[in-house]
N, C-alpha and C positions, 0 to 999 in steps of 0.2 A: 216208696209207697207208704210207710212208715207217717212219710211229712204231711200224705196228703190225708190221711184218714185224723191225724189230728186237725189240719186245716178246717176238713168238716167236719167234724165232731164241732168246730166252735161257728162256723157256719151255723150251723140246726141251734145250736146253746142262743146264740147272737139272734137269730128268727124267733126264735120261744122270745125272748127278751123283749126284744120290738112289740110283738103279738100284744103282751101282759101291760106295757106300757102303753100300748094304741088302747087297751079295753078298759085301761083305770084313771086316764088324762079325761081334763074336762072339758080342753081344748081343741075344739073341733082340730083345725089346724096342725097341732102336734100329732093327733091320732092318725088323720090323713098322712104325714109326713112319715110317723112310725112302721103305718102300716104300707107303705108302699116299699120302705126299707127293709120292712120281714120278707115281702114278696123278693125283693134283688136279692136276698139272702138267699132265699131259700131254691131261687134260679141256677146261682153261681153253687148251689151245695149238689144240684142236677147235674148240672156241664160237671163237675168233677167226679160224680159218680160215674156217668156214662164214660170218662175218660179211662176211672179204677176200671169197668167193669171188660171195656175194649182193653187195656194193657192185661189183665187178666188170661183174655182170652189168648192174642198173641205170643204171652209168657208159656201158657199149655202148649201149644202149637208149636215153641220152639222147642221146649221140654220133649216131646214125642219125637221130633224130627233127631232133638241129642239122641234121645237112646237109642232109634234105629240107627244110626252111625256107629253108636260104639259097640252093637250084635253083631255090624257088619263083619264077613270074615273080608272080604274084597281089600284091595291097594290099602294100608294102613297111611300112606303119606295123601292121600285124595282126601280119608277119611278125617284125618287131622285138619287137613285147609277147609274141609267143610264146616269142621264144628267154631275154628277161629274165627269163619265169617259167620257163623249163626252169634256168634257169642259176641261182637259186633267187635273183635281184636284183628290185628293185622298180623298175618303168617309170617313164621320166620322167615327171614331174609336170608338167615346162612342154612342154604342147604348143603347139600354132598353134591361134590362134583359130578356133571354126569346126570344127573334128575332135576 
């Protein structure tokens, strides 16, 4: 998450840029070209918010669902293969004979 909040940070930085270059060129031409470039910037800096803002939510959602597993007093070995698949890992394979 880390990777993408730098990504756009330089998104937003790259759109201001375009902006200041489309408003101080005397070239019709380059301004139109600049300014359609701050626009795709500033689209692609959207789609990746809306992406943080959904994994966000999802990341809450599994966070609530861990804890209630681990208050659980119920079966401790159901509770385990619960949280390995929340946690997107694969359940031991060597169990105890018998379970």
């Amino acid at each position: 998450m880390k990777d993408l909040k730098l990504y756009l940070d330089k998104l937003h930085a790259d759109a201001e840029h375009c902006i200041t270059i489309s408003q101080t060129t005397l070239n019709d031409k380059k301004r139109e070209v600049f300014e359609v470039l701050a626009t795709t910037y500033r689209k692609l800096a959207s789609d990746i918010e809306a992406v943080m803002a959904t994994n966000a939510i999802l990341d809450e959602e599994r966070d609530k669902r861990l804890i209630g597993l681990l208050g659980k007093d119920e079966n401790p070995a159901e509770s385990i293969d619960e949280i390995t698949r929340l946690l997107g890992q694969a359940p031991d394979e060597s169990k105890p004979p018998g379970k």
